[in-house]
N, C-alpha and C positions, 0 to 999 in steps of 0.2 A: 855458703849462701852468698851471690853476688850483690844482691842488695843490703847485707852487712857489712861487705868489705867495701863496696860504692859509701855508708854514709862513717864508713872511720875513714875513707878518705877525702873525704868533704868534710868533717870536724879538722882535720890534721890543715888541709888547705884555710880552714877558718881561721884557727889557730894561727896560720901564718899572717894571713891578714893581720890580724890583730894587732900584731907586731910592729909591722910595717906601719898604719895606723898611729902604733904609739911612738915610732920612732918618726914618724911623719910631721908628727906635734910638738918631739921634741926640738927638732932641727930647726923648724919653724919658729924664728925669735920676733916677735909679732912689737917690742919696743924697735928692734933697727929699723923693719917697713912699714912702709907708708898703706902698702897693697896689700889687701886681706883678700885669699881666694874665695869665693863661694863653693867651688867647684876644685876638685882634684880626681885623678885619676886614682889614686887610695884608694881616698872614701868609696868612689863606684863601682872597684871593685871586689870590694867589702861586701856594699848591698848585693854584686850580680850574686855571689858566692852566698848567700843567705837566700838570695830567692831560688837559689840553686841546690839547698840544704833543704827546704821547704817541698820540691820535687822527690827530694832522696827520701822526704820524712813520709810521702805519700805513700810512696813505695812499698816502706817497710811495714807502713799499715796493715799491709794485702798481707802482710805471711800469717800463718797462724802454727799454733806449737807442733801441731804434727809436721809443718813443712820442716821444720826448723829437725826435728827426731829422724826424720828421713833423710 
């Protein structure tokens, strides 16, 4: 089914996000700077990849157990 294997690999991409994210906030020592971003390229693409989850999740709505036994 291509719409199972499309949203294990949109969780696995999440997943990586996630990461990057945490390691984004690690590195990030917020006593040496002055400059706090609002805005990173991470975080937006965290969100694209969630509204991008939210498409796959549409998807696999549509199957029902017989497509799945076929």
């Amino acid at each position: 089914m291509k719409e199972l294997e499309k949203l294990k690999i949109e969780l696995k991409q999440i997943e990586d996000n996630i990461k990057r994210v945490e390691k984004f906030k690690k590195d990030y020592d917020s006593s040496k700077n002055d400059y706090h971003p609002y805005s990173s390229r991470v975080v937006g693409e965290l969100k694209h990849r969630l509204i991008a989850l939210k498409q796959t999740i549409t998807e696999v709505t549509k199957i029902s157990t017989f497509d799945v036994l076929n």
